[in-house]
C-alpha positions as CSV (number, residue, x, y, z in Angstrom):
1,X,11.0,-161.6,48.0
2,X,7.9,-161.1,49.8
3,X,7.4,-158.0,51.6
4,X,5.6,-157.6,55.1
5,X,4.7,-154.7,57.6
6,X,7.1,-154.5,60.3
7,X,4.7,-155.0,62.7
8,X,2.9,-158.2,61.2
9,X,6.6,-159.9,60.8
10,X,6.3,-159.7,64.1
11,X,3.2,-160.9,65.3
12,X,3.5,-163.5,63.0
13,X,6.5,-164.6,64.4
14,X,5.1,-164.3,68.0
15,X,1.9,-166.4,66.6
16,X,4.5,-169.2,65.5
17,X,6.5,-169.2,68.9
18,X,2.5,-169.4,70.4
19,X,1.5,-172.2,68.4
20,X,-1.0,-170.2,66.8
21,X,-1.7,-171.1,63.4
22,X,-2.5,-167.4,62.2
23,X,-3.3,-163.9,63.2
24,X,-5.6,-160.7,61.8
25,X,-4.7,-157.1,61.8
26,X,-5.6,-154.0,60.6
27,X,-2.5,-153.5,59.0
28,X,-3.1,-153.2,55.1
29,X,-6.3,-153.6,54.9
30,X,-8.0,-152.3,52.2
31,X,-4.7,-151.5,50.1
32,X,-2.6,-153.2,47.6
33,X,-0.7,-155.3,50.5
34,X,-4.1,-156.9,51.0
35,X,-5.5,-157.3,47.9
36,X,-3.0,-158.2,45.8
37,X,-0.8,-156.9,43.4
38,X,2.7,-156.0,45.1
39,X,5.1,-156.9,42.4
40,X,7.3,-160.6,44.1
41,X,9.7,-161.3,41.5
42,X,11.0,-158.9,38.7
43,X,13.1,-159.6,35.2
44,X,16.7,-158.2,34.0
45,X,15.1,-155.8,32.3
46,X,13.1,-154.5,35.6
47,X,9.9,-155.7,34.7
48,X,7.7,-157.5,37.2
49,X,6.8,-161.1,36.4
50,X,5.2,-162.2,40.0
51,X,2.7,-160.6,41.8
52,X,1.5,-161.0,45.2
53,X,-1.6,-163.0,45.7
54,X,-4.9,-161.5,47.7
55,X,-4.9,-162.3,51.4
56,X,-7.8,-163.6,53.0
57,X,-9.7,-160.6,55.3
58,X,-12.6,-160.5,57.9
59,X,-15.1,-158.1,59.1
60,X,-14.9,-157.9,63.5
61,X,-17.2,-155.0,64.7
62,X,-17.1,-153.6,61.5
63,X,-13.5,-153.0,60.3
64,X,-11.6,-154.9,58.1
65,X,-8.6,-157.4,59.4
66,X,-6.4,-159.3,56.9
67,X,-5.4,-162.9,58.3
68,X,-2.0,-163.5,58.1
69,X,0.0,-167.1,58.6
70,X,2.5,-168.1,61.6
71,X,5.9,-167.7,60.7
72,X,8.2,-170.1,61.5
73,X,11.6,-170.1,60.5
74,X,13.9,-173.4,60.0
75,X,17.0,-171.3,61.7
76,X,16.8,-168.0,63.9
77,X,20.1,-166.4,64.2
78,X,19.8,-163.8,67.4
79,X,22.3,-161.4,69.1
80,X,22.1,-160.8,73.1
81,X,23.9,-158.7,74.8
82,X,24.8,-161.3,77.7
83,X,24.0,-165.0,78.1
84,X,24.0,-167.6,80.9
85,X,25.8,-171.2,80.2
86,X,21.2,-172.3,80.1
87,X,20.7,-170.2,77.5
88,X,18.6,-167.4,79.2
89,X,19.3,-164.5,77.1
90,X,19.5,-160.3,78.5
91,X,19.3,-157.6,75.7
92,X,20.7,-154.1,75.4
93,X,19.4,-150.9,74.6
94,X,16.6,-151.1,70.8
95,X,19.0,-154.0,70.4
96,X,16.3,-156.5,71.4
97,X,14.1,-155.0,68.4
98,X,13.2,-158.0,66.2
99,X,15.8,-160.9,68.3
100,X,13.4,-162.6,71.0
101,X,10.9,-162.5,68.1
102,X,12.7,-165.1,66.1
103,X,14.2,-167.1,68.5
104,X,10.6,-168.4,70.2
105,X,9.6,-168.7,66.6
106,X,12.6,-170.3,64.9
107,X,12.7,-174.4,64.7
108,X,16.4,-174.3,65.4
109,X,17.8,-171.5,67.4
110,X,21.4,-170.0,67.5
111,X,22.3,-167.2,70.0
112,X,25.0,-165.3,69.7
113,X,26.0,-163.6,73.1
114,X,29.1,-160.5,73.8
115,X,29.3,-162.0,77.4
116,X,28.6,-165.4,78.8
117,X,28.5,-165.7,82.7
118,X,27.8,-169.2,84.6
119,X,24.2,-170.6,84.9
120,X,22.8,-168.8,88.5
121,X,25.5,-165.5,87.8
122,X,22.0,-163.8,85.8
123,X,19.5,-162.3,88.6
124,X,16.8,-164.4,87.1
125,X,14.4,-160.6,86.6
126,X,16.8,-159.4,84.6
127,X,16.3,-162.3,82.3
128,X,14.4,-161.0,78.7
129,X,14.2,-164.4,77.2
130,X,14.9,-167.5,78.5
131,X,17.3,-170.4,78.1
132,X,14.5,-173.0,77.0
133,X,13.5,-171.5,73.0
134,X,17.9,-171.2,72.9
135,X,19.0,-174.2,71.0
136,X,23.0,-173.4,70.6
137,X,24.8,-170.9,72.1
138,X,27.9,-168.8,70.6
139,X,30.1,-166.8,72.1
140,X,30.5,-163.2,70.3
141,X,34.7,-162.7,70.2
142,X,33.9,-160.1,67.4
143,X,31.8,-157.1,68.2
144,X,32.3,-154.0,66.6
145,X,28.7,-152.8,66.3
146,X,28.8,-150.3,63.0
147,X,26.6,-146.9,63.4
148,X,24.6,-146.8,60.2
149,X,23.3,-143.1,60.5
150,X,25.5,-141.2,63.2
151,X,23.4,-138.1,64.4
152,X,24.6,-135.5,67.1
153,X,23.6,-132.2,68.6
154,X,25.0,-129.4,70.8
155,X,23.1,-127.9,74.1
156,X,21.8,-124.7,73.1
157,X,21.3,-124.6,69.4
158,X,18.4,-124.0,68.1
159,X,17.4,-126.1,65.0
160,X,17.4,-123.6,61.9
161,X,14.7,-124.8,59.9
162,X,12.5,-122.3,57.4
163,X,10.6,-121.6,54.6
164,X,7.9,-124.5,53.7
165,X,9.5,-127.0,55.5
166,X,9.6,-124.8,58.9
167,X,5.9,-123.9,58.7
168,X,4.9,-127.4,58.8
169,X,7.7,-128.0,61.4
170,X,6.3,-125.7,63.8
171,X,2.9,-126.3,63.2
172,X,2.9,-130.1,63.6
173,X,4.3,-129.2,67.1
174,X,1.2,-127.7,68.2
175,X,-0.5,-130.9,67.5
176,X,1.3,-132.2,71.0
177,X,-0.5,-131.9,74.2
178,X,0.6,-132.5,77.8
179,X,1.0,-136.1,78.7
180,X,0.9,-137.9,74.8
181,X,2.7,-140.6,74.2
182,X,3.5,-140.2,70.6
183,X,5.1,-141.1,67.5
184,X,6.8,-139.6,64.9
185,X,8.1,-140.5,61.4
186,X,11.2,-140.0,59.9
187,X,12.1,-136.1,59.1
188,X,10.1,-133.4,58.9
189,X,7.9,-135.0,61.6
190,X,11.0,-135.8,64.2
191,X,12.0,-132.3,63.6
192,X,8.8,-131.2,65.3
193,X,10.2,-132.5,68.7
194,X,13.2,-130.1,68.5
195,X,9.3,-127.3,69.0
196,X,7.8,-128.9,71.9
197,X,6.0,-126.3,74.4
198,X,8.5,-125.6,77.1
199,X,6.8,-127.0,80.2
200,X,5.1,-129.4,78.6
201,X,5.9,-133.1,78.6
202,X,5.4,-136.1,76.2
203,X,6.7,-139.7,75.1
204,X,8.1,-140.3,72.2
205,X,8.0,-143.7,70.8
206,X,10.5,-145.5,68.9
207,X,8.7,-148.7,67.2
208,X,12.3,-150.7,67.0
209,X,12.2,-150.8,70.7
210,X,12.0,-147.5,73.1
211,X,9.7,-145.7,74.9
212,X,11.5,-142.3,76.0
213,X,13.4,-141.4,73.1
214,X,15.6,-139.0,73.8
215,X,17.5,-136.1,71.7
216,X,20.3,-136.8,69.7
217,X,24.1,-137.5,71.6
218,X,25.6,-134.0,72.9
219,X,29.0,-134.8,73.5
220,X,29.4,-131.2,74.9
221,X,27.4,-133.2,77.6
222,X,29.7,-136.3,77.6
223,X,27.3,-138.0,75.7
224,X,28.3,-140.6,73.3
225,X,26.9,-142.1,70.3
226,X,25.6,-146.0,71.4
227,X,25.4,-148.3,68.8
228,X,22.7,-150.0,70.9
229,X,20.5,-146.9,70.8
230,X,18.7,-146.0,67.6
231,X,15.5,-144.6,66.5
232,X,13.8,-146.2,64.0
233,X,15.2,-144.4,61.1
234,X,18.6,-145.6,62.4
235,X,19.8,-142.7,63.7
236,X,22.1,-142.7,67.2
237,X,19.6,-141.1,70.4
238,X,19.6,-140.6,73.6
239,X,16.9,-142.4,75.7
240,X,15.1,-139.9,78.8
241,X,14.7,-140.9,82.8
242,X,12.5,-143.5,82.7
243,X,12.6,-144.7,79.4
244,X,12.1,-148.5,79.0
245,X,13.2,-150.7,76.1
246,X,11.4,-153.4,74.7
247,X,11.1,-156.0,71.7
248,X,9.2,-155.8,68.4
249,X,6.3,-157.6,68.5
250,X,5.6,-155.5,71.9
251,X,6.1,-152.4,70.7
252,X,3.5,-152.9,68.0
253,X,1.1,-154.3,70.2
254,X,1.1,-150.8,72.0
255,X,0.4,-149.2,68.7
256,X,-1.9,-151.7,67.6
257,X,-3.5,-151.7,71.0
258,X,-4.3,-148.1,71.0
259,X,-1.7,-147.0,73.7
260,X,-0.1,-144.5,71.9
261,X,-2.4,-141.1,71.5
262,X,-0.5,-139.6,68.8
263,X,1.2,-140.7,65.1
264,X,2.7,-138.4,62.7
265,X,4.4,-139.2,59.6
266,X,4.9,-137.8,56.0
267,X,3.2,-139.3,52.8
268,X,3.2,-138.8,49.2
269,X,-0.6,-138.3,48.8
270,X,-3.7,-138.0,50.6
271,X,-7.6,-138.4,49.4
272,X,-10.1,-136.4,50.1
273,X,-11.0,-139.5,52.2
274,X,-8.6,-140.1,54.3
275,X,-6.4,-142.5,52.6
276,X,-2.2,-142.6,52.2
277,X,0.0,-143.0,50.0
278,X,3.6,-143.2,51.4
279,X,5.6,-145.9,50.3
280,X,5.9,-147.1,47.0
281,X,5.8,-145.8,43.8
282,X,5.3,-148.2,40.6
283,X,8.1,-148.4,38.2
284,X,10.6,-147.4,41.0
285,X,12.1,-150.1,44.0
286,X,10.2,-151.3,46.6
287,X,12.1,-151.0,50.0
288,X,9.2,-152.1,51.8
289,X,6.6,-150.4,53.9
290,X,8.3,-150.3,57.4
291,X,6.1,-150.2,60.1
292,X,3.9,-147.2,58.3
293,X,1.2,-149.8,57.7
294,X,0.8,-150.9,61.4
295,X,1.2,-147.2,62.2
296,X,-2.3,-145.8,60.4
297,X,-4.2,-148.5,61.0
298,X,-4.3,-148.0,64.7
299,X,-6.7,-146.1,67.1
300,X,-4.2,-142.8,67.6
301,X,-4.8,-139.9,65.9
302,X,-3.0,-140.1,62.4
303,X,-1.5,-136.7,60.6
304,X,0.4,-136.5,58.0
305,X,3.2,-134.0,57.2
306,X,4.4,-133.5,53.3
307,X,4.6,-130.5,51.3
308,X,1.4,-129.5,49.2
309,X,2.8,-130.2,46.0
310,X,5.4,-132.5,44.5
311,X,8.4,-131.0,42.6
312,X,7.0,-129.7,39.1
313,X,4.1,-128.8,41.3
314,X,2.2,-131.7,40.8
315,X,-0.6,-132.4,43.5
316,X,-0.5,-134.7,46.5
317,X,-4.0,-134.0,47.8
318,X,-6.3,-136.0,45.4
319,X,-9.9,-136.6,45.2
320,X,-8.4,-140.1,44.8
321,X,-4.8,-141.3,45.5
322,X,-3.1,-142.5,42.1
323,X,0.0,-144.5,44.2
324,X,-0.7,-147.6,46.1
325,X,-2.1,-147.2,49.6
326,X,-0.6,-147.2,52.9
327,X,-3.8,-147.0,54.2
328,X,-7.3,-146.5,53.1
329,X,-9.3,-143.9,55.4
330,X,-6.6,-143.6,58.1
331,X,-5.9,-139.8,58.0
332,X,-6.9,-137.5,60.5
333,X,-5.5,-134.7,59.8
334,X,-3.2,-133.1,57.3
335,X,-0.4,-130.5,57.5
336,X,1.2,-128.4,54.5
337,X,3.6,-125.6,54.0
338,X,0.6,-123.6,52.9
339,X,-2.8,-125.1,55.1
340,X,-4.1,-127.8,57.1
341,X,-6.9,-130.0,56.4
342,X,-9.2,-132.3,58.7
């Protein structure tokens, strides 16, 4: 199993559905994921027998891009919300996420739709993909959607949070500034939203697909958890008025692109350079680096949020980052229960 950043599965996808034989991004550059090394294949006793091979990299205006190859699948399965009897597809919700991706790369595509309506019943601007990369088309009879990581709150309460953990909370808040369009990791740095400056406003991105997240479901507000509305960590939200949802490969073209002014996210280690550590550590499994990668390696301003030493009190802030890179030289700033470091 080879093991991609979220954000290049996508574009490489979008390349294959393009015709394009290959793209480059910044994502990885200068790390293991580049250079070889991940571990591919591993024995019954855990040991790694396969390694990744180097990928090829160019210099554009000085920075480093790694090329990566068009991915086309043989099959594409996708799930739409509703279908026309043509195949154009509409999407609910972070639903969409990674779906539109595959089907204009896939060779053979199957949709799967919860509603089918005549050809001509679909207001054609309404439409998120259309009919022409659907190959066969299913309807869905079966659709309980299952809510991996259920998350509610109530109007009113504040978030008790202290200690350590609070002090970076409340610090990484003041990082926000009127008008940002920002986003924030799993944890410690979604907590910082709960600290937002009253009167000031900013947008939170979700990479799986939302632009307006929203607070968690208060169902003292008749809010329910939707199974069609998560945040990237899988959690249920809410979206805000005049949030807009949107697939995969765009939302990391808005990162990539340098749209969004603001990323924060924890890590394991930082260099006195700049570089992160954040997702795998050698010896233990590899989950993958989610869309982390993509994440640093884009123009916003990148700070990290961890506690200043690990448990035993080992350090995380190194002359020289002993774990495998996230990122080499992406760090802006960094935020601790006891300073905060530029």
């Amino acid at each position: 199993v080879e093991l991609v950043p979220q954000g290049t599965i996508a574009a490489r996808l979008r390349a294959a559905g393009a015709g394009m034989p290959a793209i480059f991004t910044p994502a990885g550059a200068g790390t293991m994921y580049a250079n070889g090394g991940l571990p591919l294949k591993h024995a019954p006793d855990g040991s790694v027998t396969l390694h990744t091979q180097p990928r090829p990299t160019q210099m554009f205006d000085g920075k480093e891009y790694v090329m990566e190859y068009a991915l086309r699948p043989d099959v594409s399965f996708v799930k739409a919300y509703k279908a026309d009897t043509r195949g154009n597809l509409v999407f609910r919700g972070t639903s969409s996420n990674a779906n539109p991706d595959c089907a204009v790369a896939g060779k053979v595509v199957i949709a799967e739709a919860e509603i089918i309506v005549e050809a001509g019943e679909l207001d054609p601007d309404e439409i998120h993909l259309s009919g022409v990369y659907v190959d066969h088309l299913i309807h869905a009879a079966d659709n309980e959607k299952r809510i991996e990581r259920l998350r509610e709150t109530t109007a009113g309460k504040v978030m008790d949070i202290s200690g350590g953990r609070g002090r970076i909370v409340k610090r990484a808040a003041k990082e926000f500034r009127d008008g940002m369009y920002v986003n924030l990791g799993i944890g410690i740095p979604t907590m910082a939203s709960s600290f937002i400056p009253e009167g000031m406003h900013i947008e939170l991105q979700a990479e799986n697909g939302l632009m307006g997240l929203g607070p968690y479901p208060d169902p003292s507000l008749g809010q329910t958890a939707d199974p069609d509305y998560i945040n990237a960590g899988k959690e249920t939200v809410t979206a805000v008025p005049g949030a807009s949802t949107f697939h995969s490969s765009e939302s990391f073209n808005m990162i990539r692109g340098g749209h969004m002014d603001l990323t924060i996210l924890g890590g394991m280690q930082c260099s006195s350079s700049g570089d992160l550590a954040s997702f795998f550590i050698p010896g233990k499994l590899l989950k993958g680096m989610g869309g982390a990668m993509d994440l640093v390696s884009s123009p916003s301003t990148v700070v990290v949020t961890m506690e200043h030493t690990a448990k035993g009190g080992a350090h995380k802030i190194l002359e020289e980052c002993t774990l495998p890179l996230t990122g080499k030289g992406v760090v802006d700033r960094i935020i601790t229960d006891m300073c905060v470091f530029d």
